[in-house]
MDTraj code that builds the backbone (N, CA, C; nanometers):
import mdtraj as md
import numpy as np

residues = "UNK UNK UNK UNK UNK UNK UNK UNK UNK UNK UNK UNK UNK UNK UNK UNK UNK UNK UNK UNK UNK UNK UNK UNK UNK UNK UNK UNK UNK UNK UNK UNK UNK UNK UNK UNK UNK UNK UNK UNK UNK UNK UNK UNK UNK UNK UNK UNK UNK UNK UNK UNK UNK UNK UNK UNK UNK UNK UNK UNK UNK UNK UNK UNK UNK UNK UNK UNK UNK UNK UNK UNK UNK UNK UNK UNK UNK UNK UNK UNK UNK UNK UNK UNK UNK UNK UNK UNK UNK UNK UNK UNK UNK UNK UNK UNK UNK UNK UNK UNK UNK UNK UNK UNK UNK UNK UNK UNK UNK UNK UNK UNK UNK UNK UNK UNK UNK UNK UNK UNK UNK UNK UNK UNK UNK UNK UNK UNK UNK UNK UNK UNK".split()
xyz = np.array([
    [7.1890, -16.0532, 17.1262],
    [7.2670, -15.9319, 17.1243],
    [7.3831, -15.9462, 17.2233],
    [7.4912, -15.9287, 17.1731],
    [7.6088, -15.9437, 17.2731],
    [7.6467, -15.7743, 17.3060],
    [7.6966, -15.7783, 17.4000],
    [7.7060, -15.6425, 17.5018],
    [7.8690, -15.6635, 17.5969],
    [7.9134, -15.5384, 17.5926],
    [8.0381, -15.5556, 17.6979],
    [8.0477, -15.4220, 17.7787],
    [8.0409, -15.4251, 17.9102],
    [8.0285, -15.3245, 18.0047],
    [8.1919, -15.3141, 18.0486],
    [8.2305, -15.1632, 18.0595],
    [8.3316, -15.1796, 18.0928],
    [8.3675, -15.1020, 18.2476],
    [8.4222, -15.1210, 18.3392],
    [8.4517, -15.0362, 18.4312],
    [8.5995, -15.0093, 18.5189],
    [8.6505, -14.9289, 18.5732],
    [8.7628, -14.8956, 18.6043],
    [8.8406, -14.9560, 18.7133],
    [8.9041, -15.0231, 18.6901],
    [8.9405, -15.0942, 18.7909],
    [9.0776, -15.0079, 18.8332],
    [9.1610, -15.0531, 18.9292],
    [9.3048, -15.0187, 19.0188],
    [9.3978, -14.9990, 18.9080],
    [9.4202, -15.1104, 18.7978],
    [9.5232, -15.0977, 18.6903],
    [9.4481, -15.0506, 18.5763],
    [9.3150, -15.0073, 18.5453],
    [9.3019, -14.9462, 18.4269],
    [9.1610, -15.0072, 18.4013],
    [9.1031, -15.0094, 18.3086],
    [8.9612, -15.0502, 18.2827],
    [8.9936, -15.2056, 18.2479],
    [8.8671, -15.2541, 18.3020],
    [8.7986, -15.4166, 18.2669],
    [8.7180, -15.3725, 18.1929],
    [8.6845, -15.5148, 18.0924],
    [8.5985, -15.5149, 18.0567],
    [8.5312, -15.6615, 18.0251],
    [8.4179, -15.6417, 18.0537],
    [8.3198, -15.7890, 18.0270],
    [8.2348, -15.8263, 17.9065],
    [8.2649, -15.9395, 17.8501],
    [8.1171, -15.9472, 17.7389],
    [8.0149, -16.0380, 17.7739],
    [7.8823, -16.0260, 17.7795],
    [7.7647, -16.0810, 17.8096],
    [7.7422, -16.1590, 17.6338],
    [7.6671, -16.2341, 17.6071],
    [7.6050, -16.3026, 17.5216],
    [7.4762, -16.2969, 17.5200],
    [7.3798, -16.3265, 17.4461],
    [7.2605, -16.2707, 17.4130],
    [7.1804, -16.3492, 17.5308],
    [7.2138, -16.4473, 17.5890],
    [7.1468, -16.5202, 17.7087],
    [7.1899, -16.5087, 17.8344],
    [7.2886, -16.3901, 17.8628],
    [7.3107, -16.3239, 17.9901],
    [7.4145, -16.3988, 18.0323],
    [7.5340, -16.4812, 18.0099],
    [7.6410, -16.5339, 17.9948],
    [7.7652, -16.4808, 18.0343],
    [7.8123, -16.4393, 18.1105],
    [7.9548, -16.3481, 18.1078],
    [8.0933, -16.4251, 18.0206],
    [8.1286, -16.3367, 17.9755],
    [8.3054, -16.4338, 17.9236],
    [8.4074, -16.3626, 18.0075],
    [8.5054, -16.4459, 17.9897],
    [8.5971, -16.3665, 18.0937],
    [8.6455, -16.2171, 18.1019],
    [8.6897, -16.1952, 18.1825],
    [8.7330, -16.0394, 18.1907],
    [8.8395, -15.9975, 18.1197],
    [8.8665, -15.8805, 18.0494],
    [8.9687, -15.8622, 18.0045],
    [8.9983, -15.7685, 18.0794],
    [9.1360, -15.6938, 18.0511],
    [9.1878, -15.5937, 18.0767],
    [9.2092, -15.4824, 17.9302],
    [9.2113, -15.3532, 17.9509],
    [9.2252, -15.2748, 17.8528],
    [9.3564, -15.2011, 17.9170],
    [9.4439, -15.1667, 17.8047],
    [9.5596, -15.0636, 17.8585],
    [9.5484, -14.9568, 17.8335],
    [9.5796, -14.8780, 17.9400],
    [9.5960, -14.7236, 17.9586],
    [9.6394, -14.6548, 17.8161],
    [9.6267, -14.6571, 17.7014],
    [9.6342, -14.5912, 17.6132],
    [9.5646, -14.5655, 17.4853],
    [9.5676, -14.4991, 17.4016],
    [9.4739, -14.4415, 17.3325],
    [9.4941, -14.5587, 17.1717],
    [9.5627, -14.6313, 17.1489],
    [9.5800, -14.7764, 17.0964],
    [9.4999, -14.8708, 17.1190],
    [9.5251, -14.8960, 17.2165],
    [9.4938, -15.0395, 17.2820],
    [9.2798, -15.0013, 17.2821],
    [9.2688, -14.8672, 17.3204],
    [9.1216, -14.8568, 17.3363],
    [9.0729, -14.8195, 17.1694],
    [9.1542, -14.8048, 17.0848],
    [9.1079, -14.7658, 16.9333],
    [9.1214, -14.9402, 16.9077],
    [9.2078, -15.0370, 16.9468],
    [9.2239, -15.1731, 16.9091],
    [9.0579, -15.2413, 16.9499],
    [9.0741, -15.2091, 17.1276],
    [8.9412, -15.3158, 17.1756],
    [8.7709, -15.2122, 17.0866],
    [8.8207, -15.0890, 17.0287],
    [8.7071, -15.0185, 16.9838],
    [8.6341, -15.0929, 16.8538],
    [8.7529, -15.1396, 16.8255],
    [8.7909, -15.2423, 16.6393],
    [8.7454, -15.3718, 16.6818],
    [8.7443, -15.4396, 16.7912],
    [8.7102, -15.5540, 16.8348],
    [8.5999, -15.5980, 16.8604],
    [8.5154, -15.4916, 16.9109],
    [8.3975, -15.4698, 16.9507],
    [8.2978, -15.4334, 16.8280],
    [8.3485, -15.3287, 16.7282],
    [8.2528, -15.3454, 16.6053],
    [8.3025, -15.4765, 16.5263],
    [8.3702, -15.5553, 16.4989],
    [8.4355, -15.6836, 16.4534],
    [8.3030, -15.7907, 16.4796],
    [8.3174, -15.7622, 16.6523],
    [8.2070, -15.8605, 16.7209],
    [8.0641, -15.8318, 16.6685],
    [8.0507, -15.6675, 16.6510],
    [7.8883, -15.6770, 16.6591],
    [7.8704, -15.6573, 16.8126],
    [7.9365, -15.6007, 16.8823],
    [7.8734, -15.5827, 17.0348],
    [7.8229, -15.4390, 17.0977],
    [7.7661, -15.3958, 17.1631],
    [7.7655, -15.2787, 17.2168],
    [7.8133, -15.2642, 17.3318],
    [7.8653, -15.1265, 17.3283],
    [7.9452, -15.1120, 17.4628],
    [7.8206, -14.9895, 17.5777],
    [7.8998, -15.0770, 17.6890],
    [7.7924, -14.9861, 17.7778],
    [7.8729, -14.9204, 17.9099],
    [7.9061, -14.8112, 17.9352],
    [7.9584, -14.7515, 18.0270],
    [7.8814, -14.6749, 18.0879],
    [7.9918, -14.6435, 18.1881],
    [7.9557, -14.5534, 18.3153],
    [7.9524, -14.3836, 18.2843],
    [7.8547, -14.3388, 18.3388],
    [7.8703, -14.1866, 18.2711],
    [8.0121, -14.0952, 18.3431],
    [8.0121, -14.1475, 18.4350],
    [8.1643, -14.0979, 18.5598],
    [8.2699, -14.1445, 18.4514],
    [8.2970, -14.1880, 18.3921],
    [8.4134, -14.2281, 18.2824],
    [8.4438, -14.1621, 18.1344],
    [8.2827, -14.1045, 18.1183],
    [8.3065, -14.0501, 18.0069],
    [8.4160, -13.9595, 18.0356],
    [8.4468, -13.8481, 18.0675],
    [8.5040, -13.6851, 18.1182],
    [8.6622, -13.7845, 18.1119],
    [8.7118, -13.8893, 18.1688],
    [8.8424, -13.9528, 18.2145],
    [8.8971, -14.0347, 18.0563],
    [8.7965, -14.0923, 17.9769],
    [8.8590, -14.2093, 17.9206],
    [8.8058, -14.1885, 17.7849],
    [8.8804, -14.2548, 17.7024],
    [8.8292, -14.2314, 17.5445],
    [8.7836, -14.3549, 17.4638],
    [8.7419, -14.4517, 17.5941],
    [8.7188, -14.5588, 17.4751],
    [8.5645, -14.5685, 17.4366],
    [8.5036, -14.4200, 17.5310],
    [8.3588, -14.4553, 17.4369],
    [8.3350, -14.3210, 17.2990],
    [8.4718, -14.2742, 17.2693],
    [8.5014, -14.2155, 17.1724],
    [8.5484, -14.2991, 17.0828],
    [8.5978, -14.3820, 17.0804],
    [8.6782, -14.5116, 16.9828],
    [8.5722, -14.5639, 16.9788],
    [8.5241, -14.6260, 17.0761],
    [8.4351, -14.7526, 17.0194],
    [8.3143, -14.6577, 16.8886],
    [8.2433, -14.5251, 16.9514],
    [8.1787, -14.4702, 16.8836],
    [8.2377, -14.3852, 16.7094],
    [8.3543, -14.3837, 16.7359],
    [8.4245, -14.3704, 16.5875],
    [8.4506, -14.5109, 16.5258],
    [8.4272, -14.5989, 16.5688],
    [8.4119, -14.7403, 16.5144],
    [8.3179, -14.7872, 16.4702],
    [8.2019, -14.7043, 16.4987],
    [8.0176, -14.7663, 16.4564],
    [7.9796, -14.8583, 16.5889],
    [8.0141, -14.8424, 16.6589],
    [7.9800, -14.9673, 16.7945],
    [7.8824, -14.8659, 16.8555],
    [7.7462, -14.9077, 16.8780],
    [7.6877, -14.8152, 16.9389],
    [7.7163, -14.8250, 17.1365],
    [7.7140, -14.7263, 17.1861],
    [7.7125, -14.6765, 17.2708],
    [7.6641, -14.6843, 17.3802],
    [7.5937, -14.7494, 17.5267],
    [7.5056, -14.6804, 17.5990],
    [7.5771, -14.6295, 17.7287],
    [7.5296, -14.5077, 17.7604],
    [7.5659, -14.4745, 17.8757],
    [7.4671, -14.4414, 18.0013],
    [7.4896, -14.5272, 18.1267],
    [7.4097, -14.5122, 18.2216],
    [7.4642, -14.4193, 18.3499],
    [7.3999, -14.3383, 18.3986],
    [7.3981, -14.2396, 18.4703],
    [7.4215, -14.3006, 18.6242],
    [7.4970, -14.1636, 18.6849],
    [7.5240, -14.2437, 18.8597],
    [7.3855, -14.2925, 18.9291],
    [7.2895, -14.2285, 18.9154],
    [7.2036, -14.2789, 19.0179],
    [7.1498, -14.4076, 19.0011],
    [7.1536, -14.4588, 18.8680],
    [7.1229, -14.6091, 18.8359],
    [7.1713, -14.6947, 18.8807],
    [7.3321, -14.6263, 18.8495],
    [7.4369, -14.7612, 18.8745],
    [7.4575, -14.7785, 19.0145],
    [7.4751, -14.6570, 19.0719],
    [7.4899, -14.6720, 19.2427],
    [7.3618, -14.7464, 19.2965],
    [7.2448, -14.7109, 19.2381],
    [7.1444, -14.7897, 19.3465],
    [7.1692, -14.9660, 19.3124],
    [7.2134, -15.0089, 19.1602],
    [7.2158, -15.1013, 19.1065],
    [7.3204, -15.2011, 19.1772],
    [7.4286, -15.1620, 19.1826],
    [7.5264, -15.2052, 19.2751],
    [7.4698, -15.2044, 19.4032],
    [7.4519, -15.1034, 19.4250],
    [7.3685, -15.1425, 19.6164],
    [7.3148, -15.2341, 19.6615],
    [7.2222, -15.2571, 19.5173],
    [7.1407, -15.3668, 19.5414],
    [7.0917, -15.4888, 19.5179],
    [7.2351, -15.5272, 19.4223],
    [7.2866, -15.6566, 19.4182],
    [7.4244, -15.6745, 19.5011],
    [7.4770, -15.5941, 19.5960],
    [7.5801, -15.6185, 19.6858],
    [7.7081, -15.6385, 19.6608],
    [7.7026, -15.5439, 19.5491],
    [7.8758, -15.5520, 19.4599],
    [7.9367, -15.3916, 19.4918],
    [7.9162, -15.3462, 19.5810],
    [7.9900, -15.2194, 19.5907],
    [8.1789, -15.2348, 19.6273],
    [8.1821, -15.3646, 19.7216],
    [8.2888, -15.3651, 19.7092],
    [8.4015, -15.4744, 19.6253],
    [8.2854, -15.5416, 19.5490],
    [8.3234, -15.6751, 19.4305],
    [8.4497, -15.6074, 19.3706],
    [8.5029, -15.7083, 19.3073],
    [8.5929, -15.6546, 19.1909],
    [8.5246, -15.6175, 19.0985],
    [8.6430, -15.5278, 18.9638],
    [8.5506, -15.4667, 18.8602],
    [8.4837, -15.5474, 18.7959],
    [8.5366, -15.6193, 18.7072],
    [8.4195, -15.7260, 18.6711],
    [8.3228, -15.7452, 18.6977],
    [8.3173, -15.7745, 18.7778],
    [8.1562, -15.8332, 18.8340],
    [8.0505, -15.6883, 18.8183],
    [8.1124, -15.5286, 18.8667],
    [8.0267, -15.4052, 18.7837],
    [8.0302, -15.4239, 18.6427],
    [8.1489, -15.4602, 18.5703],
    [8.1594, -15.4729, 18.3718],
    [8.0333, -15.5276, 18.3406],
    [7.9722, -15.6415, 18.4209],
    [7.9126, -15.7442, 18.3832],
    [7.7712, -15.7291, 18.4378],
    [7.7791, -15.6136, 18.4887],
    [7.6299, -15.5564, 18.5690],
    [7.5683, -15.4701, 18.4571],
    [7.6715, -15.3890, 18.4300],
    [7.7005, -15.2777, 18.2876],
    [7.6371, -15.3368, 18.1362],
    [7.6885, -15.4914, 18.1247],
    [7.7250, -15.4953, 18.0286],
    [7.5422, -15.5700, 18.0144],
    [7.4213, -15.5994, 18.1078],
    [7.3544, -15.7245, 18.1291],
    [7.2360, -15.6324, 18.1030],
    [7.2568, -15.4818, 18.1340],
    [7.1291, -15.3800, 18.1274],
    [7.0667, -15.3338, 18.0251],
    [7.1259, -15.3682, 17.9182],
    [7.0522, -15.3090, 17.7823],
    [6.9883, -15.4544, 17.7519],
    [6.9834, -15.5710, 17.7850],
    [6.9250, -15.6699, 17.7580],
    [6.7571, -15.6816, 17.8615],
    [6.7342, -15.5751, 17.9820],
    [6.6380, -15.5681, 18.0050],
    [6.5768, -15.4524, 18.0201],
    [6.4179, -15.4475, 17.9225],
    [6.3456, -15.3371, 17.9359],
    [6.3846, -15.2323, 17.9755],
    [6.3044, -15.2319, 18.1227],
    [6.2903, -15.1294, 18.1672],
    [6.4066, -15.0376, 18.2577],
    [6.5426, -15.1595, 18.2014],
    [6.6636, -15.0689, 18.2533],
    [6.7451, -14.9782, 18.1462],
    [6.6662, -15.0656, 17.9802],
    [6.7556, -15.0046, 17.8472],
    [6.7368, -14.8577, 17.8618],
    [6.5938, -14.8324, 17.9288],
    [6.5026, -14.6871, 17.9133],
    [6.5863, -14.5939, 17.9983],
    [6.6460, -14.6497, 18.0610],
    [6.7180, -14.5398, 18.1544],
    [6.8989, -14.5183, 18.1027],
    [6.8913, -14.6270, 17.9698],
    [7.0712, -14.5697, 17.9098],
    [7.0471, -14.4483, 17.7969],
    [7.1108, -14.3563, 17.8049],
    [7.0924, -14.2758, 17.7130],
    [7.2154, -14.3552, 17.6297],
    [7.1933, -14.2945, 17.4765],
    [7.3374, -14.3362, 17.3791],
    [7.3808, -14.2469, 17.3601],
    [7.5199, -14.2711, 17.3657],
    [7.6746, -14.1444, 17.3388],
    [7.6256, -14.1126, 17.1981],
    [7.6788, -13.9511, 17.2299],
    [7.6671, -13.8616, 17.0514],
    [7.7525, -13.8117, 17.1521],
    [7.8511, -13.7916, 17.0352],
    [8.0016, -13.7121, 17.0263],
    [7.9799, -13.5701, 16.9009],
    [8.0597, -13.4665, 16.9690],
    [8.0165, -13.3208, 16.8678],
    [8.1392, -13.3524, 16.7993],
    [8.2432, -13.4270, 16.8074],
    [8.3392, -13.4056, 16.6825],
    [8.2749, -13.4536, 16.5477],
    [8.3827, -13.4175, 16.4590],
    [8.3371, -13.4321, 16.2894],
    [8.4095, -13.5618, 16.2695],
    [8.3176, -13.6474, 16.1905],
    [8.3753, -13.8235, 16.1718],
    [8.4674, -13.7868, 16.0355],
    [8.5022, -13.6515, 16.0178],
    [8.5914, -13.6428, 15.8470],
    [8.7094, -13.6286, 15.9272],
    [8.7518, -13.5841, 16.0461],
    [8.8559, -13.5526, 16.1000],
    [8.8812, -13.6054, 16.1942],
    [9.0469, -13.6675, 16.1711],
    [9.1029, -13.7860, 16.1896],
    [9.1826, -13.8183, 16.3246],
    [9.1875, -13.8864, 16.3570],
    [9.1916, -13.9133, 16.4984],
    [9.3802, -13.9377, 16.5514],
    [9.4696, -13.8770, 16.6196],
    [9.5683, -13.8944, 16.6336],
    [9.5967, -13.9296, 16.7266],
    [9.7252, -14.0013, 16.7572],
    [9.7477, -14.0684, 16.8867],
    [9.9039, -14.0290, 16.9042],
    [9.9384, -14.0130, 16.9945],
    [10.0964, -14.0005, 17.0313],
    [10.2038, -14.1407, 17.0843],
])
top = md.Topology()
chain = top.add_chain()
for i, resn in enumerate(residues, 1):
    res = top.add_residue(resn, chain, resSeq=i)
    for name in ("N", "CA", "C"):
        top.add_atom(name, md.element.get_by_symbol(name[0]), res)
traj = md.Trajectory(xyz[None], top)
C-alpha cells in the first residue's frame, strides 16, 4: 500500500510518499492553490495512494477535499497523536518532510491505523467544484 503524508511547511505544504515497505520518495512541494492541490489530488488517485493528514490542516487547506473528490481515500490523525508522535521520535523541530513521512508511515501500522479517523465531507459529489 503506498501512502503520502502531507504537512505544512514555511512555503506551503510538502508532501511525502512511503511505499508499501516503509520507503520514503522524495519530497515534493504542493502550491498554494486550489489547481495544483485538484492536480496532486489526480496524482494520488492515478497512483492508488492514500493520503494522510493532519487534523490542524483540515479548517486551512483543501487538498483533503480534492484528494477526497478524487476517490483517494483519506486519513486524518488528530493533535494528540501527532504531537506525542513527533515528541517521540525527536522531529519537532525537523523539516516538514521528515513529519510528511511520519504521516504518511501510520496507516501501515496497526495499532496507529486505529487512531486515524477517515475524512467524510457533507458536500454533494453532483456539484461541481470551481476554482478562480
Amino acid at each position: 500500500m503506498s501512502t503520502c503524508g502531507v504537512w505544512m511547511g514555511h512555503r506551503g505544504l510538502v508532501a511525502v510518499f512511503v511505499d508499501g515497505d516503509g520507503r520514503p520518495r522524495p519530497a515534493l512541494s504542493i502550491s498554494n492553490s486550489a489547481l495544483a492541490r485538484w492536480g496532486f489530488a489526480q496524482h494520488l488517485a492515478a497512483l492508488g495512494a492514500d493520503l494522510v493528514i493532519d487534523e490542524a490542516l483540515l479548517a486551512d487547506e483543501s487538498i483533503a477535499l480534492a484528494a477526497h473528490r478524487a476517490g483517494v481515500p483519506v486519513w486524518v490523525a488528530g493533535p494528540p497523536l501527532i504531537g506525542s508522535l513527533r515528541r517521540a521520535a525527536g522531529i519537532t523541530r525537523s523539516p516538514p518532510r521528515v513529519s510528511a513521512a511520519l504521516l504518511a508511515r501510520l496507516p501501515a501500522i496497526p495499532w496507529l491505523r486505529s487512531h486515524l479517523r477517515c475524512f467524510e465531507s457533507d458536500d454533494d459529489p453532483r456539484q461541481l467544484m470551481l476554482t478562480l
